[in-house]
N, C-alpha and C positions, 0 to 999 in steps of 0.2 A: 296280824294278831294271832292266828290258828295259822299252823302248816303243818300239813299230815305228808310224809311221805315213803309210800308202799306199805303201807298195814297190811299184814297178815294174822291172823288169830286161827287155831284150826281145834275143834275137838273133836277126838278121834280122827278119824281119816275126810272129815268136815270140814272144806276153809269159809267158817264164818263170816271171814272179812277174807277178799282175795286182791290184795296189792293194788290197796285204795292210797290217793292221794289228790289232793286239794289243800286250797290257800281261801283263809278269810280275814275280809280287811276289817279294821278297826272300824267301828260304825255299823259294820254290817249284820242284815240278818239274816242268816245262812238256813237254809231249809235242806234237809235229808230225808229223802221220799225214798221210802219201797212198800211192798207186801207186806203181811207177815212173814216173819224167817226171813228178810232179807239180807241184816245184819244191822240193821239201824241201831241198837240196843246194845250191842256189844261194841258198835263203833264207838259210841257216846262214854261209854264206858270208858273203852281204852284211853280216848282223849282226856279223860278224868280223873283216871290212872287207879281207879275200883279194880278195873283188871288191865293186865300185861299183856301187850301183842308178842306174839310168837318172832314176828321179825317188825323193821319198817322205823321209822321216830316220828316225834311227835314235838313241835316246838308250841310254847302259849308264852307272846309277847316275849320273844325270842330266848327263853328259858327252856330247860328242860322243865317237864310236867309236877316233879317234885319241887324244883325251886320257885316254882309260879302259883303253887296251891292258894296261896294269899291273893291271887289275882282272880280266881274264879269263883263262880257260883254254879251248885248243880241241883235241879229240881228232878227229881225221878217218876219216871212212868206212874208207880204207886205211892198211895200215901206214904211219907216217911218219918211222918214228925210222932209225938209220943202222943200218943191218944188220950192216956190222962191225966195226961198234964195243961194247961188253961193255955189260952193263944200267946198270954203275957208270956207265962213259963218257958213256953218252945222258944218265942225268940230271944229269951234273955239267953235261956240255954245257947241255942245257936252263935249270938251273939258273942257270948263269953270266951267260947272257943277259939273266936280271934281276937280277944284283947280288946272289944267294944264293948265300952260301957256308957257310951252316949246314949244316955235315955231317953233325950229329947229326940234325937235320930231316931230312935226306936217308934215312938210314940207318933213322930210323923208316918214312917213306914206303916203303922199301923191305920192311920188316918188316911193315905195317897189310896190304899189298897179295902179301903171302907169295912175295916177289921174293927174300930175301936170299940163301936157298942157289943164286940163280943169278945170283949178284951179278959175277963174272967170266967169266959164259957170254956169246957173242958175242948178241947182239940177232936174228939171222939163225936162230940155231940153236933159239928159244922155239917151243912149239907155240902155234897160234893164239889160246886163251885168256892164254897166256902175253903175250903181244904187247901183247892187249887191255889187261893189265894194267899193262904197259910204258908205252904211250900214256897211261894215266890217271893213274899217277904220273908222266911226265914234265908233263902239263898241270898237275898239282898243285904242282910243285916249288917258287912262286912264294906258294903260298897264295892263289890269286886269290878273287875277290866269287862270280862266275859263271863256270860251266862250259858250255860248247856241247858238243854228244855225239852228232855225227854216224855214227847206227845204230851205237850203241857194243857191241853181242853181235850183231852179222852174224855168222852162220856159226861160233859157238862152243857148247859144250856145253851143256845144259839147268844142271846142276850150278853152271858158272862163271858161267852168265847169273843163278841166282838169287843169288849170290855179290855178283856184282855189283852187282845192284839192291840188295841187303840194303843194302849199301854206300852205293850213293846217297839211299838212305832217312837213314841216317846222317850223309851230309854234308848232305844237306836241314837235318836237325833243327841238324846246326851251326852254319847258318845261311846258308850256300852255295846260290844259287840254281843250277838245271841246266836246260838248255834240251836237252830230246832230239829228235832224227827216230829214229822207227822205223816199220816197216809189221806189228810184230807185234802184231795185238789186244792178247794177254795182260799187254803192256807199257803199253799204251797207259790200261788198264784200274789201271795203276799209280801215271800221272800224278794232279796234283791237280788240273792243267788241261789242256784238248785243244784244239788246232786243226785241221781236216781240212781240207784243203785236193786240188785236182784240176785238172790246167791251167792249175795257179797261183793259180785263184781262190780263196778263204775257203768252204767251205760248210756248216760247224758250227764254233762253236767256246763253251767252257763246262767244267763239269765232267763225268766220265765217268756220274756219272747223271742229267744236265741233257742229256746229246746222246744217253741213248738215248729220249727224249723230242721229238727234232728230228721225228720223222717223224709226227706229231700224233696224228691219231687212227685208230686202227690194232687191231685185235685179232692176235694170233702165237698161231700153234698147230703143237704138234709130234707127228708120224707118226711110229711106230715104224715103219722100211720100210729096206729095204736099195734103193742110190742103183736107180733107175727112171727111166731117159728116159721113155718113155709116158705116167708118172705125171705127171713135173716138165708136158709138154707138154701134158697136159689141163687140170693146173691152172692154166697161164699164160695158157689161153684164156678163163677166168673176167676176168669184169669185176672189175674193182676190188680184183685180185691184185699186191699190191708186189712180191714177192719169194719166193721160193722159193730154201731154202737147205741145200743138203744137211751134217751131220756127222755121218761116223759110219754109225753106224744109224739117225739122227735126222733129218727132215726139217722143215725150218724156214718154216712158210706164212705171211710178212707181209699180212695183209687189209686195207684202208680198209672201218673201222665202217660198220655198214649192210651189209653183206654177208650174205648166210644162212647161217650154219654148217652148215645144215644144204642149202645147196645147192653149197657144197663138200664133206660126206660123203659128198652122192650123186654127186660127178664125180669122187671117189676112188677108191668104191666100183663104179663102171659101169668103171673099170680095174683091181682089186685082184680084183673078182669074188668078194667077199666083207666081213663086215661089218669095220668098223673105228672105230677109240678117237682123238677128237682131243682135245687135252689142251692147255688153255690155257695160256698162259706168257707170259713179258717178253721185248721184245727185247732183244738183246745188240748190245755194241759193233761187233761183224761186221755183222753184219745190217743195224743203221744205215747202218754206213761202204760197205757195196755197195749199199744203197740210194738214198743221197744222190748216191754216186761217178756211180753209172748215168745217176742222174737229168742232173747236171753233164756228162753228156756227150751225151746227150742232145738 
């Protein structure tokens, strides 16, 4: 449905996006993970066609990006709808602009998305999950193929975020492809596919239990231990220590196999100044994505 191949975008002597390429299928929901500055924002863009890559194409449901505009829908990072104009307003507006004037259509969207009792509230006046919801039925109002979902729950409730997703789990299954950026693990862990990306370049990309597999051969072990600078810095002086990753109360030790577990207990333990439990385990999607990020900068 999406096929991206060799994006390049550069300002000034800056390759914001550096000869990205990926394929997303119909149904899917594609998740775009990095940093800030990685270039998730300007990818989304180009595949939007807001802005033009310097080199590279871009097919959506095997058109070029201007013959396909009637296929998509794009929600942006910030609010983008008209502040004062009522929630009716924006989507009629929206709406209009592709030749719908299904108001029952409308009126459901408003209803799926628990907008109706604020169906004459100015757009300005929604709290910020409200908003979110605003943006997602106004990109809906067209019924487009695919959705673009640029960090569509920044800075909204736990509550609205699962809401949400439930959601796109649901237009997934209708058949709606969704192209997300987010930088929240837990979301990322949502997709059916992931791209990681860092200074624009590609540095994993697969399903979310194919990429916690990126970092090869590796054993993880986790310390009960409340966060320990001394600790973290003894461990990082160990050869063949990836990562060390604090949650919590939990400390997260990435090793390169061949390591002695037992000569990181004892460089624990010559800091803890007492015995200690390490407890093997799987990497998680974090741990990859600061691992790999590091590395790419590196």
């Amino acid at each position: 449905m999406i096929q991206a191949n060799h994006l390049v975008k550069r300002f000034t002597k800056i390759k914001s996006v550096d000869d990205l390429s990926f394929s997303v299928k119909k149904g899917e929901i594609f998740g775009l993970l990095g940093p800030n500055a990685a270039g998730k924002t300007t990818t989304i863009r180009i595949l939007c066609g807001i802005m033009k890559a310097d080199s590279g194409e871009v097919r959506i449901n095997n058109n070029s990006i201007e013959a396909s505009k009637k296929d998509f829908g794009y929600v942006a990072q910030y609010f983008g709808q008209y502040e004062e104009l009522s929630v009716w307003e924006n989507l009629k507006f929206y709406a209009e602009m592709y030749g719908v004037d299904d108001e029952a259509r409308l009126l459901h969207l408003l209803e799926r998305y628990q907008l109706s009792a604020f169906k004459e509230r100015k757009a300005g006046e929604l709290s910020g999950g409200y908003k979110r919801r605003l943006a997602l039925v106004c990109a809906l109002a067209h019924d487009p193929k695919v959705l673009f979902l640029d960090e569509p729950t920044a800075g909204i409730d736990p509550v609205t975020r699962k809401l949400l997703w439930d959601d796109f789990y649901a237009l997934s299954a209708e058949g709606k492809t969704l192209f997300v950026t987010t930088h929240y693990m837990e979301e990322a862990s949502r997709c059916h596919q992931l791209a990681f990306i860092a200074e624009g370049k590609m540095i994993a990309q697969g399903t979310p239990q194919s990429i916690k597999k990126a970092l090869g051969d590796v054993d993880v072990f986790t310390l009960n231990t409340a966060y320990d600078p001394l600790l973290i810095k003894a461990i990082n002086t160990i050869a063949g220590v990836v990562l060390t990753n604090q949650f919590g109360e939990n400390l997260h030790i990435v090793i390169n196999r061949g390591v002695e577990k037992e000569q990181l207990i004892a460089a624990i333990e010559r800091v803890k100044q007492h015995k200690v439990v390490l407890e093997e385990t799987e990497p998680d999607l974090e741990d990859v994505f600061i691992a790999l990020t590091q590395g790419a900068r590196s």
